[in-house]
C-alpha positions as CSV (number, residue, x, y, z in Angstrom):
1,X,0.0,0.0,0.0
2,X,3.1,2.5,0.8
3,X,5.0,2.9,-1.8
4,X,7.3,6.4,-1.3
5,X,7.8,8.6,1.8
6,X,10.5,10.2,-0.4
7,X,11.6,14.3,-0.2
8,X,9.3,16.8,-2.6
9,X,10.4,16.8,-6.1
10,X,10.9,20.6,-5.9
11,X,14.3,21.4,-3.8
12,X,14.5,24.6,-1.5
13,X,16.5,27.5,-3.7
14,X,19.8,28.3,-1.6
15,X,18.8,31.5,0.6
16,X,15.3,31.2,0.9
17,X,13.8,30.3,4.0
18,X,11.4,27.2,3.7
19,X,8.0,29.0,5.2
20,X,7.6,32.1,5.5
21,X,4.3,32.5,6.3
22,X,2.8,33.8,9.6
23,X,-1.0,32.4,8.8
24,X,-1.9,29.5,6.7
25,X,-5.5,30.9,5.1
26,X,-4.6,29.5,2.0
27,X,-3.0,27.3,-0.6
28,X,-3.0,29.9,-3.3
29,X,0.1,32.1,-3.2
30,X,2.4,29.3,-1.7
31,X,5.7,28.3,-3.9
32,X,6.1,24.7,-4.6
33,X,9.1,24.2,-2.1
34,X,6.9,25.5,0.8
35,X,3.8,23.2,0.0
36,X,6.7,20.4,-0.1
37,X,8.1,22.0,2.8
38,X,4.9,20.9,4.8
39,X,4.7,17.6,3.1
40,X,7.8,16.9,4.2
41,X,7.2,18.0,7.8
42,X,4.2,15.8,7.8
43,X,6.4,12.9,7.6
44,X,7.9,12.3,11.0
45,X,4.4,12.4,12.5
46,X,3.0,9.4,10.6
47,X,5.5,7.6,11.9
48,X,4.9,9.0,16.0
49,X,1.5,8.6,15.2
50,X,1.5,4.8,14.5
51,X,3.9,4.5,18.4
52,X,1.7,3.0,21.4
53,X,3.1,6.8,22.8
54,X,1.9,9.4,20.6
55,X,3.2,12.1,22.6
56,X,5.5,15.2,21.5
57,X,5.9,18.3,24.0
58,X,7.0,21.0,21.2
59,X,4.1,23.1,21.9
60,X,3.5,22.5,25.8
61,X,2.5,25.7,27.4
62,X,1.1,27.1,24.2
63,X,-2.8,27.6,23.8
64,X,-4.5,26.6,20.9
65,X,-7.7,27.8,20.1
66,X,-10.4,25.8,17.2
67,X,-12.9,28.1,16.5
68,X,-15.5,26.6,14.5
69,X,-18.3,28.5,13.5
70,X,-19.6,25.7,10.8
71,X,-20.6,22.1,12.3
72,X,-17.7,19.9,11.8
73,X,-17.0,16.4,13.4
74,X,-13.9,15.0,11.1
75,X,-11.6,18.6,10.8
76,X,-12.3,19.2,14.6
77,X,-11.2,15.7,15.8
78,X,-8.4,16.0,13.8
79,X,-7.1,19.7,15.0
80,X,-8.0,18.5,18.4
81,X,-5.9,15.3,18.3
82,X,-2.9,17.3,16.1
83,X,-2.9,20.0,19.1
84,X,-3.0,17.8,22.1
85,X,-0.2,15.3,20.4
86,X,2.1,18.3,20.5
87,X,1.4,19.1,23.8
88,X,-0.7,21.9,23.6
89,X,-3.5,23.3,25.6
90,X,-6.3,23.1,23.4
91,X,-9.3,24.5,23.8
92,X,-12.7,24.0,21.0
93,X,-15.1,27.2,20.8
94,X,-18.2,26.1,19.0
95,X,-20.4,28.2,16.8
96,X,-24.0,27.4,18.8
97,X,-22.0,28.3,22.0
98,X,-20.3,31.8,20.5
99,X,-21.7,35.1,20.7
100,X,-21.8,35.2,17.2
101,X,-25.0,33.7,17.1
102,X,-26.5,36.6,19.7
103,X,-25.2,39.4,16.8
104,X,-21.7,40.0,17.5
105,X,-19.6,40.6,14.7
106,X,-16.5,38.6,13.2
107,X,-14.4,41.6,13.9
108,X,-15.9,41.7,17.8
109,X,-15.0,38.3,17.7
110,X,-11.4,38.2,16.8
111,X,-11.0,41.3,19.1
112,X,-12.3,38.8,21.9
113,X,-10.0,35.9,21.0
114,X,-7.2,37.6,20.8
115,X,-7.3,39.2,24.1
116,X,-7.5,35.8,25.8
117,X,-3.7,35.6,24.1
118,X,-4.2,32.1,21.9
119,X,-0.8,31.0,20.8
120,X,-2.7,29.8,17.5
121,X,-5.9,29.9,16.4
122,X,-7.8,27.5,13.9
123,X,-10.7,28.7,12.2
124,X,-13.7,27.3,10.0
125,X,-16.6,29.7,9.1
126,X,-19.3,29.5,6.4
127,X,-18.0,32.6,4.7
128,X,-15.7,32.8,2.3
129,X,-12.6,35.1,3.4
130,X,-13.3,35.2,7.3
131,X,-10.5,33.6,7.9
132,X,-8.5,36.4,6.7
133,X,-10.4,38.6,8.2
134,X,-9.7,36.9,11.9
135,X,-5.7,36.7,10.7
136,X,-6.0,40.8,10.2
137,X,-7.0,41.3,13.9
138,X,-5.0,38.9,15.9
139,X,-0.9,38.6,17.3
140,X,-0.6,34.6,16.6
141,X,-0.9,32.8,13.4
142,X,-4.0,31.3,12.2
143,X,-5.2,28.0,10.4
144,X,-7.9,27.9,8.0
145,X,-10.1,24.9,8.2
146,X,-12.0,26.1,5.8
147,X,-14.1,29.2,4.9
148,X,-17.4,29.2,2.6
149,X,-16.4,28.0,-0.6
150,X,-12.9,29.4,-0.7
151,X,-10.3,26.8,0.3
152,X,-9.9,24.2,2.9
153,X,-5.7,24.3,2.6
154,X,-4.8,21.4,5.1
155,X,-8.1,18.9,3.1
156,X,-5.2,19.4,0.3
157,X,-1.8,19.0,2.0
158,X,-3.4,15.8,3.2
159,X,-4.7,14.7,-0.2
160,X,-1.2,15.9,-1.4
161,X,0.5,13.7,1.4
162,X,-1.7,10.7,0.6
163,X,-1.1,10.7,-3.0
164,X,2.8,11.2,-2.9
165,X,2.8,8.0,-0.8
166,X,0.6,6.2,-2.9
167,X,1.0,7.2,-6.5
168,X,4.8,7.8,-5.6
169,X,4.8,11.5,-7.0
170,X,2.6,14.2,-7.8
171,X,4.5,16.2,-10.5
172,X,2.9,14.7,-14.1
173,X,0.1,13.2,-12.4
174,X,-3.3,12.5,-13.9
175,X,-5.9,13.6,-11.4
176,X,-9.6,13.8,-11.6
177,X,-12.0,15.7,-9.6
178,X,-15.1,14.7,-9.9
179,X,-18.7,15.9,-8.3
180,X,-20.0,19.3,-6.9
181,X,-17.4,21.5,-8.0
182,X,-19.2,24.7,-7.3
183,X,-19.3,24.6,-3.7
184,X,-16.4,22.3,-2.6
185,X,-13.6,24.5,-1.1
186,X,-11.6,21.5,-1.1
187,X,-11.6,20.8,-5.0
188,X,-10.6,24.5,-5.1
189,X,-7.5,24.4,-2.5
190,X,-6.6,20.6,-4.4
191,X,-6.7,22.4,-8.0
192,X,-4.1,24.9,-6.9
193,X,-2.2,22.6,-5.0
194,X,-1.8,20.0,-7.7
195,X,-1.7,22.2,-10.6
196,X,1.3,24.2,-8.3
197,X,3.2,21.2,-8.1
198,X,2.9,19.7,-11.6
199,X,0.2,17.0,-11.6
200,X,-2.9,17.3,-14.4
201,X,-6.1,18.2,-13.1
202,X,-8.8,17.7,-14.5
203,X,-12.8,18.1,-13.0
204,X,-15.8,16.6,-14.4
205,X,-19.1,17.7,-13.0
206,X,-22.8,18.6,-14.1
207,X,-22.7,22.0,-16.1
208,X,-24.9,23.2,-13.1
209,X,-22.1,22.7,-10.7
210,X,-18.9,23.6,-12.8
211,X,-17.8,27.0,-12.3
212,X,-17.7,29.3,-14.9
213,X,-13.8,29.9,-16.3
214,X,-12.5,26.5,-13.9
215,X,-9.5,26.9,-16.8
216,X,-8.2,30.0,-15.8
217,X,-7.1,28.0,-12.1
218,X,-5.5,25.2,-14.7
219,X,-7.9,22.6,-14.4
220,X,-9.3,20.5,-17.3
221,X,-13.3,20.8,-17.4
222,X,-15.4,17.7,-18.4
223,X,-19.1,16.9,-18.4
224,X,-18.5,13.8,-19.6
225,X,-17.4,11.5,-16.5
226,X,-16.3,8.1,-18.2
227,X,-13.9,10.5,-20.9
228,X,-12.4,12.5,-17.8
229,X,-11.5,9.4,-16.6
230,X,-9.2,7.6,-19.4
231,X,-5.3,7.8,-17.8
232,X,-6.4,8.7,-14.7
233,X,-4.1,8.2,-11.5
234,X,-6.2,9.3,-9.1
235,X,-10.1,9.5,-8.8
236,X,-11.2,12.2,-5.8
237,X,-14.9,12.0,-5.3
238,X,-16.3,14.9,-3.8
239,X,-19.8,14.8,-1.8
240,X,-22.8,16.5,-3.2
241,X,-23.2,19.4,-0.9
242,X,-26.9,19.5,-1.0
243,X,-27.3,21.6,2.3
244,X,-25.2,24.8,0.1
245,X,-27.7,24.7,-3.2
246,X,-30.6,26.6,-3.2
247,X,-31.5,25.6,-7.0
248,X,-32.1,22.3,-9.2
249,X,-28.4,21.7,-9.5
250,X,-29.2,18.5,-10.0
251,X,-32.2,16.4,-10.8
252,X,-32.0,13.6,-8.2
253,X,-29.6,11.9,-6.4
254,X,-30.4,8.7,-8.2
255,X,-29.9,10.5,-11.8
256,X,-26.2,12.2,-10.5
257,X,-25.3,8.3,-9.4
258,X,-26.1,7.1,-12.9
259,X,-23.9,9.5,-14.9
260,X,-21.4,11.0,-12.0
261,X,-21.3,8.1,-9.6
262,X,-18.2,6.1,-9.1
263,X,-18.6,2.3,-9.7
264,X,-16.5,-0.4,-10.0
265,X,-17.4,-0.4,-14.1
266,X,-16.7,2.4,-14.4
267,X,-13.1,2.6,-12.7
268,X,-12.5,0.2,-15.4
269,X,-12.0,3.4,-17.3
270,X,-8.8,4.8,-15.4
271,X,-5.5,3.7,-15.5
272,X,-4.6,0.2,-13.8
273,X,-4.5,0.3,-10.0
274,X,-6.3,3.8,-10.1
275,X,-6.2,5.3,-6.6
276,X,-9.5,6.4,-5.6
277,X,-9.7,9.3,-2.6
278,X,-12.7,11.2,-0.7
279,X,-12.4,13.9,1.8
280,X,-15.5,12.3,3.7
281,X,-18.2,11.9,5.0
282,X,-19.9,10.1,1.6
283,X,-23.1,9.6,0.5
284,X,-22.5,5.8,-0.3
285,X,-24.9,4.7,-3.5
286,X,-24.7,7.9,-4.4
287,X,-21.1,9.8,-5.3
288,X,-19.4,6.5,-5.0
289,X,-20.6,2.5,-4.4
290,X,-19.5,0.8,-1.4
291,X,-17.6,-2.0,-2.8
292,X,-15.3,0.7,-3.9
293,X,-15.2,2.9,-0.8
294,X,-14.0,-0.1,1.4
295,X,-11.5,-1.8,-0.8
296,X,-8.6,-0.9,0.9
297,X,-6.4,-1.8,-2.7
298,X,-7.6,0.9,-4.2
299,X,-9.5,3.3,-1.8
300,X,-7.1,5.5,0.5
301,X,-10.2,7.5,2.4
302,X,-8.8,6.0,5.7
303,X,-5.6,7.0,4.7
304,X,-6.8,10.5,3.8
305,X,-7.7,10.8,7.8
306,X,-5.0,9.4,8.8
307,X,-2.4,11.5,7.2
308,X,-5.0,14.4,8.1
309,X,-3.5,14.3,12.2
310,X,0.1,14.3,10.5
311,X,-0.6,17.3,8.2
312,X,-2.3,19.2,10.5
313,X,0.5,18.6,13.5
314,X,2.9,19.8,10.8
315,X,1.1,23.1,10.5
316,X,1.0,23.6,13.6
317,X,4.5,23.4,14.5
318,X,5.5,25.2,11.8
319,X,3.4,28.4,12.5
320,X,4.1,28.7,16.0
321,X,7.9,28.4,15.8
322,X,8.8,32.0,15.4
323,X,6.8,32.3,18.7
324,X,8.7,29.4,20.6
325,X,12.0,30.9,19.4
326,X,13.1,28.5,17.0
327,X,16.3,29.2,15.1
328,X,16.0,30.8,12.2
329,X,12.4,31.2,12.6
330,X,12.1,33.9,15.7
């Protein structure tokens, strides 16, 4: 099943520092040494992560804040475990608990947060850009867990992580997206990441829920799910967001199954020993079959969660090193 825990493909240029980033709100704008910068980072924690002891004190004393102001179960978990395997003190703020729901503003928010000195904070809000927002007003970095439809940058480090293992590399590539492009924040935050370090993306969705101009980010638009799929490496199912469209997008789930739904016939289609990925939770029968979902030689959407803990431990670290002092960091 693991096949390459080898460096990125894209070496560090001599003088430049690997990360230098204060807030992680996004994967656009990153170089390709400092997404395989991360990736790399990532590494050492699968490895402490499969020990009986999963336990690292880097971050003891620090506070680590998740403020998440859209339902999550998965991402929280994960950012909770991440945090607490580093040793930090980590507290969860949830949005039916926050004062946000009695009218207080985002800004009025932050403000509040960051008086209670968080040494990092990790954020997930329904709108698009809060995130940044938050990252404006506050002294320690912050962590989008996703926003809106914007990004979701660790969904894609992880996807990233999971791929270079499987596939071997992710430079050259063939990747397919497939599903409810429109509102996935993590088919936008994978596009950039695997166009940015060389793989070839291409989505295939309903025109209802393709956005208009997808080339201009570097992906491949298809409406046609069985063509998108001839070559392809990797097969990332996204799920039907039905709770974010307020139109017919689609005409039933049972119609999207027939033409967009992932089964075993039609998996045929890609390359031999096509690695098939989902950033959870699925609608089984719908954007993928079950038989597919849980065959562990070709399904990695356990492996997605796991390296999810690894990825997310590795941002963390990273961002708060300047704070702890680390060399060449402070």
């Amino acid at each position: 099943m693991f096949m390459s825990d080898a460096p990125t493909e894209f070496a560090l240029p001599d003088g430049v520092h690997p990360f230098p980033h204060r807030h992680l709100t996004g994967i656009a704008g990153l170089q390709p040494w400092e997404i395989g910068f991360l990736l790399d980072e990532a590494e050492q924690w699968i490895a402490l992560n499969r020990n009986t002891s999963k336990h690292d004190s880097r971050l003891a004393g620090l506070t680590q804040i998740n403020a998440f102001f859209e339902n999550s179960t998965r991402t929280l978990l994960s950012f909770e475990i991440a945090g607490k395997r580093l040793g930090a003190d980590v507290v969860n703020m949830h949005a039916a608990q926050s004062s946000v729901k009695k009218g207080e503003t985002l800004i009025d928010t932050a403000v509040t947060l960051n008086a209670m000195r968080p040494d990092v904070i990790v954020i997930r809000h329904d709108s698009s850009g809060a995130t940044g927002l938050i990252a404006d007003k506050v002294d320690c970095p912050v962590l989008n867990a996703g926003d809106g439809r914007h990004e979701h940058p660790t969904q894609a480090l992880l996807d990233a992580l999971t791929i270079r293992r499987r596939v071997g590399r992710i430079n050259g590539t063939v990747v397919v997206i497939c599903g409810d492009v429109l509102h996935s924040r993590v088919a936008r935050s994978n596009i950039i990441l695997l166009g940015t370090l060389g793989a070839e993306v291409r989505v295939v969705a309903p025109p209802t829920l393709l956005p208009s101009a997808i080339e201009r980010m570097g992906a491949i638009p298809y409406t046609d799910f069985d063509a998108a799929l001839e070559g392809a490496e990797v097969v990332m199912m996204l799920r039907l967001q039905l709770e974010r469209m307020d139109g017919a997008f689609v005409p039933s789930p049972r119609e999207y199954h027939h033409f967009y739904g992932l089964t075993r016939e039609r998996l045929g289609r890609a390359a031999p020993g096509a690695l098939v990925m989902h950033p959870g939770p699925m609608n089984r029968g719908i954007e993928i079959t079950s038989d597919i979902a849980d065959d562990l030689q070709r399904s990695a959407i356990t492996e997605q969660v796991e390296m999810g803990v690894a990825v997310r431990m590795a941002c963390l670290d990273v961002l708060t090193r300047a704070r702890r002092g680390v060399e060449g960091w402070a």
